[in-house]
N, C-alpha and C positions, 0 to 999 in steps of 0.2 A: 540925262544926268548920270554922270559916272558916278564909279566909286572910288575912293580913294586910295593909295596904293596902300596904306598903313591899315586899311580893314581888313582884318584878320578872319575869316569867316570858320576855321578853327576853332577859337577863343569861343564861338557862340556855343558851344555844348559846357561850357564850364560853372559852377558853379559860383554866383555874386559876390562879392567881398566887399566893405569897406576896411581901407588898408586891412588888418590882419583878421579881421574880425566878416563872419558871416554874414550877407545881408538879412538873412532873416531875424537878427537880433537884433532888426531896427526899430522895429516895431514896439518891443518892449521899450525900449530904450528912445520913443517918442510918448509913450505913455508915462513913463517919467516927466521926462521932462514937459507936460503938459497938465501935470499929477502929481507935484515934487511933495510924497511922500516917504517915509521909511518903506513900508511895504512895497512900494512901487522899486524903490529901488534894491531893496532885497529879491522882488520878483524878476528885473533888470540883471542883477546879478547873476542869479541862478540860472534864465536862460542863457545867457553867455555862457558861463561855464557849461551847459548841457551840448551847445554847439560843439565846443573849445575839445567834450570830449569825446561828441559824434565825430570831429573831423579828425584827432586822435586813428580814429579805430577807422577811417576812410569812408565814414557814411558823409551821403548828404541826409537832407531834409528830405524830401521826395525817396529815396532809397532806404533811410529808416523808415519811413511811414509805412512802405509798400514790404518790408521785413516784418514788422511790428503784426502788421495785418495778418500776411502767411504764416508767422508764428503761431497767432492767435485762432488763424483757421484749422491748425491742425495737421499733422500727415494723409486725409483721409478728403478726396474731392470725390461729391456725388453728379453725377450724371443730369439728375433732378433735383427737385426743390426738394427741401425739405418737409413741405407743406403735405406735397403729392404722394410720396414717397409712401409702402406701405410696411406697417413695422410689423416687425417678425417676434 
């Protein structure tokens, strides 16, 4: 089975979109509509916009998280656990 000439194998590192919008605001945006309340769609709304302005600043989703994380760890990587480690 070939592939077809129009497969782009490029395109596979990009990140999902429905037309303009993120795919990861799908999911909010199925919990709506499966949910159609105020809150769901104020919850709806606001991830979008948090996408709208991850993608703004050129974060994906996977590249915020793994930022978020490193920020949160701090400037200071230990060797060992922290468990092991012997305090001074």
């Amino acid at each position: 089975m070939r592939h077809p000439k129009t497969a782009h194998w490029r395109d596979s590192g990009r990140s999902p979109k429905l037309f303009f919008m993120d795919a990861y605001s799908a999911f909010p945006l199925l919990l709506f509509l499966l949910h159609i309340r105020l809150w769901t769609f104020a919850l709806a709304c606001c991830v979008c916009a948090f996408f709208v302005v991850l993608n703004r600043f050129g974060f994906t989703v996977p590249v915020f998280v793994r930022w978020l994380r490193a920020f949160i760890a701090g400037n200071q990587r230990y060797a060992r656990l922290w468990i092991t480690r012997k305090r001074t």
